[in-house]
N, C-alpha and C positions, 0 to 999 in steps of 0.2 A: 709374923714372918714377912721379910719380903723381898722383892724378885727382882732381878736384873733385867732394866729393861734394854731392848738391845738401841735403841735410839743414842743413850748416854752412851760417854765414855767413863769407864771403871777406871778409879784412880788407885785404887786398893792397890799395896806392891804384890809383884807377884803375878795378878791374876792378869788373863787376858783383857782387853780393851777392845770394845764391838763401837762401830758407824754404821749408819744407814745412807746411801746415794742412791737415785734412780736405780730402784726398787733390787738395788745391791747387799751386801753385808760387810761390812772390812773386818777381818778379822786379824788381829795382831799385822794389819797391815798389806794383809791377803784378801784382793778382792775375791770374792765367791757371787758366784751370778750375773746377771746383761752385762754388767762393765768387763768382765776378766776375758782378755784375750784367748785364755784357755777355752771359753765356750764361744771362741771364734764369730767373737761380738758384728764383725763387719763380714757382711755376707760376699763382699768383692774381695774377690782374691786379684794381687799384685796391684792393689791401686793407687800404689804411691808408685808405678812403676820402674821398680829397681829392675826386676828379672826380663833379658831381653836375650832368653838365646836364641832364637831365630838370627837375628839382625847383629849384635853384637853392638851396639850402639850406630852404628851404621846406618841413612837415610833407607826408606825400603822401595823409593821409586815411585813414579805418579803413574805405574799402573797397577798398582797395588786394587787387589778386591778382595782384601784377607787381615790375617795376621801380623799383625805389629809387634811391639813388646808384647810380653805371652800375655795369652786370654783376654787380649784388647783385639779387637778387630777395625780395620778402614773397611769400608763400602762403599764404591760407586758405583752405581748405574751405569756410566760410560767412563772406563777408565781414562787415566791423564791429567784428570782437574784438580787431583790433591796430590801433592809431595808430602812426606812426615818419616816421623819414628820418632826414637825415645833422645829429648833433649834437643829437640830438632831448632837448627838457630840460634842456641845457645844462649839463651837469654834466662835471666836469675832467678833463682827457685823461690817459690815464699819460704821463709821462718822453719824448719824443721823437715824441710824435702830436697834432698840430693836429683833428682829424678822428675822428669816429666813426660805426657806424649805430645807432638806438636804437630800442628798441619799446613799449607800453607796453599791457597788457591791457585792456581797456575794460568789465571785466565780471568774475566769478567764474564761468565757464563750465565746466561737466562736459561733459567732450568722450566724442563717441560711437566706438563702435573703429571706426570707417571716417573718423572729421573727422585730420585733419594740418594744422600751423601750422608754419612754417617760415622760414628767412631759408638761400637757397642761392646758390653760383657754380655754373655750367657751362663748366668748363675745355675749349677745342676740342680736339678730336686730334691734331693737330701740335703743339700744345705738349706732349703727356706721351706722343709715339710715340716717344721713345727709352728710356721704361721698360720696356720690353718685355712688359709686361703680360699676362696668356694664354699665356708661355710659360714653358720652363723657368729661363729666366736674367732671370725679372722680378724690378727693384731697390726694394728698400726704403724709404718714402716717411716725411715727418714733417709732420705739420700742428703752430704753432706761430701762438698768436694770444694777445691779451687778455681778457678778459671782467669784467664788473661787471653784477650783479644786486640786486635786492631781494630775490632767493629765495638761499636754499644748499641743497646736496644734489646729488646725482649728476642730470649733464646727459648727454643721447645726441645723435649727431650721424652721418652716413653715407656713405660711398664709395658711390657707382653708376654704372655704365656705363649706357651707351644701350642704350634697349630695358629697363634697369630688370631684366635678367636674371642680371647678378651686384653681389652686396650686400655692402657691411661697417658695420655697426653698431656705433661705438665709443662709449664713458663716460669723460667727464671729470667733476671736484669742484670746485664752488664754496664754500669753506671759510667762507668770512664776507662779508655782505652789502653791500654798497655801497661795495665796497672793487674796485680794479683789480687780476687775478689773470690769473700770467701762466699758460698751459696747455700744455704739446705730450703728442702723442696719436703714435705709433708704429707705422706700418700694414704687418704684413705683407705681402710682394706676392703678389697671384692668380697663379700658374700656370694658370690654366683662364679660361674666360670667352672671353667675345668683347668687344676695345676697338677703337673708331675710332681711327687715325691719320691722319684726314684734316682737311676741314673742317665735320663732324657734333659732338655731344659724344663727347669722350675721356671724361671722368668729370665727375662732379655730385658739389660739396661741398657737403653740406646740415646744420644745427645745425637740431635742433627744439625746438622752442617748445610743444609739446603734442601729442601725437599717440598715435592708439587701435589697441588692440591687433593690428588689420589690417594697420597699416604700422608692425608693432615687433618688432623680431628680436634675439637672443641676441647681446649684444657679442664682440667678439674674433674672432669667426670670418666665412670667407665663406660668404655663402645665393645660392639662385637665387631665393630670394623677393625680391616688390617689397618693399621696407620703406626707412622715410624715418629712423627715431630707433631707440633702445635701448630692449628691453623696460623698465619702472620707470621710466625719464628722469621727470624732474621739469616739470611741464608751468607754463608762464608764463600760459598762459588761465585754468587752472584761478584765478587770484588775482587778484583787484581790482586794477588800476593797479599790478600787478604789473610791471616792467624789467627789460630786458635790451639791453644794451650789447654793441658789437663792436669792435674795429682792430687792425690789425698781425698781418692773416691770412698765414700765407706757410703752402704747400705747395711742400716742396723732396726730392730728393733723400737718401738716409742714412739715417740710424739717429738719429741728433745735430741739435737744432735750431739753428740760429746766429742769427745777429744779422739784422732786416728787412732786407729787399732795396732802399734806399732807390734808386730811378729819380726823371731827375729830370720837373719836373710837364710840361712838351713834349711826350715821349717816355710816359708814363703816360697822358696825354690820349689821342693818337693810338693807341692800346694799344685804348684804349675806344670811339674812333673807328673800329675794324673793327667794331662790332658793335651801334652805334650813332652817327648824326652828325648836328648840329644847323648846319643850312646855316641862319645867319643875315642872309644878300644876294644878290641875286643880279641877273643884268641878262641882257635878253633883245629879243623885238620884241612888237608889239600887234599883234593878228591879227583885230579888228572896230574899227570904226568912232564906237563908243564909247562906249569904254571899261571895257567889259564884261570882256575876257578878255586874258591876257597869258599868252605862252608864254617862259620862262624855262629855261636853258641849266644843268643839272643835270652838278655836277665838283665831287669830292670829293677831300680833300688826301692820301685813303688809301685803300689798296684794301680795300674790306669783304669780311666774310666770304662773303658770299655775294650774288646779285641783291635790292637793297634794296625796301621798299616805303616807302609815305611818309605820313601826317597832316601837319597844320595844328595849329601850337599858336599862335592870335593871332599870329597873324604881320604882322601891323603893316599898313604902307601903301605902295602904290605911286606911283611916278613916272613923268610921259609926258614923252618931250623936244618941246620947242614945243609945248607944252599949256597953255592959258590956263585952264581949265575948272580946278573942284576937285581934288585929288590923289584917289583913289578906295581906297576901304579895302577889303583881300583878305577875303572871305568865306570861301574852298571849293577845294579843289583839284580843277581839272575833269578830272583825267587826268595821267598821264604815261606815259614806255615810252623803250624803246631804252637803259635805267638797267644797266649790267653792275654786276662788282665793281670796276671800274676808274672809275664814276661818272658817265660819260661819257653823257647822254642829255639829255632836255628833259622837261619841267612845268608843266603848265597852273596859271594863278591864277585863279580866275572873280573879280572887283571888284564892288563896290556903291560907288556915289554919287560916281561921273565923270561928266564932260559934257564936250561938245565932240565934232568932227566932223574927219573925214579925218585919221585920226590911224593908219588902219594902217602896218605895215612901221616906223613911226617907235617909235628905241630905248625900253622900257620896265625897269624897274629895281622889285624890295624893296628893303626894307629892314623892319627889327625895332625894337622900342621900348625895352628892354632885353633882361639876358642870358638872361630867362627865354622868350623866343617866338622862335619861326625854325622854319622848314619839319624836321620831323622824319624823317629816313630812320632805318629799324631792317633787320639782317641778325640779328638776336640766335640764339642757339640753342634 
């Protein structure tokens, strides 16, 4: 008797045909296991940066201390010294990326050992609880990205768990300038440390940009110090209109980086949708006389990480049914509550410059002007 081994491939007609890759199976051409994007091989979510609703493609301003393209964040210590967002400068994608995030220094700044400039992800705990991380059979991780700069020279960038109480400080080379260069970095696993597996941060992937000797620690190994880059890293503030370029971040699994995890944009959107979502309509009732205020029915197409909160980004104009009077433009949100992760709640819109009378309980409705305004809800981490 004998047995099919799954390393061959079966030329038998008819019968399925098995390969083996990096510790994979292909079955009739269906990856099953670490490679298939189905088991959400790259633990960065949006890192080819397509998804930018906040911004809209849009510069996001060099006082930026947040949110860029989704689940990418800038950080400075004093705002003003980086300008960015997604495609910033317009300069060419590598080979298979539509999308980038870009920075650009606004200044020759000597940074103090306590200032930090950053571009970071915070990957949740469910996605990297099956690393085992803190114990003895934590597996081997690979970051694997692009980069293009104006600068060359050894760049630092950092592993941290929540709480900031264990640290990996690694160095990558930017060999030549304004040139597309592809990087992976090889992270030994902690045995020790304390990691979320829930819905808190599992780990923060952070690339510095400049950062003083306070938050700069010895590459290669793990600290319980707080630290954000690698002692030496090469700082982007320190240089006038200095750049720096991002895409095709993936943290995966192994030892061996492979090929982006390409998801398609649906399923990437909603990714980004747990942890920010831009509710751009909505329909509800009017609750005065008028037309002052509208209470609007809050449901969201995905369940967020956590109970949302909300801003107003212009969010355009309301509608009254059998309302003769002007359409009244949303000012303010006067409240909301009852908002879980499942969405499900209500939203006050406070209005300016409606008229007209007896118009309570009668249906009320947003809407947005384009894709850049709609009621903002964040769960972010």
């Amino acid at each position: 008797m004998s047995f099919l081994n799954v390393n061959q491939v079966s030329t038998a007609a008819g019968l399925p045909s098995f390969t083996t890759s990096n510790n994979a199976i292909n079955f009739n051409g269906n990856i099953i296991g670490a490679s298939s994007s189905a088991t959400m091989k790259n633990r960065i979510i949006n890192g080819d940066m397509r998804i930018d609703q906040r911004n809209n493609g849009s510069a996001v301003g060099t006082s930026v201390n947040g949110y860029s393209v989704d689940r990418w964040q800038i950080q400075q210590s004093t705002t003003g010294k980086l300008n960015g967002g997604q495609n910033y400068n317009s300069v060419t994608t590598p080979s298979g990326f539509t999308n980038y995030l870009g920075v650009q220094s606004q200044s020759a700044y000597s940074i103090s050992s306590t200032d930090y400039y950053t571009i970071n992800q915070r990957i949740e705990g469910y996605n990297i609880a099956d690393l085992g991380w803190g114990t003895s059979s934590a597996k081997t991780v690979t970051i694997s990205f692009w980069v293009y700069s104006s600068l060359t020279g050894t760049f630092g960038g950092v592993l941290q768990n929540y709480g900031y109480s264990w640290n990996y400080p690694f160095t990558y080379t930017i060999n030549s300038s304004n040139t597309w260069q592809y990087i992976t970095v090889t992270i030994t696993p902690p045995t020790s440390g304390s990691w979320q597996t829930g819905n808190s941060q599992g780990v923060n992937v952070i690339f510095g940009l400049g950062v003083g000797s306070t938050y700069s620690g010895t590459p290669g190994i793990w600290t319980s110090s707080n630290v954000l880059s690698a002692t030496g890293a090469t700082s982007v503030v320190a240089v006038n209109n200095a750049t720096f370029y991002i895409t095709g971040v993936q943290f995966e699994v192994g030892s061996v980086a492979t090929s982006f995890d390409y998801r398609d944009y649906g399923r990437e959107l909603q990714l980004c949708q747990r942890y920010y979502y831009l509710m751009q309509s909505g329909v509800g009732r009017w609750n005065s006389t008028n037309a002052s205020a509208c209470v609007i029915s809050a449901k969201f197409d995905v369940q967020m990480r956590t109970t949302p909160t909300t801003s107003g980004m212009n969010i355009g104009y309301g509608y009254v049914e059998n309302f003769a009077g002007s359409n009244p433009t949303i000012s303010s949100i006067g409240g909301y509550g009852g908002v879980g992760v499942s969405g499900m709640g209500w939203v006050v819109l406070n209005l300016t410059g409606g008229s007209g009378s007896t118009i309570a309980g009668y249906v009320c409705e947003f809407y947005v002007l384009n894709n850049t305004y709609g009621l903002a809800w964040t769960a972010e981490l």
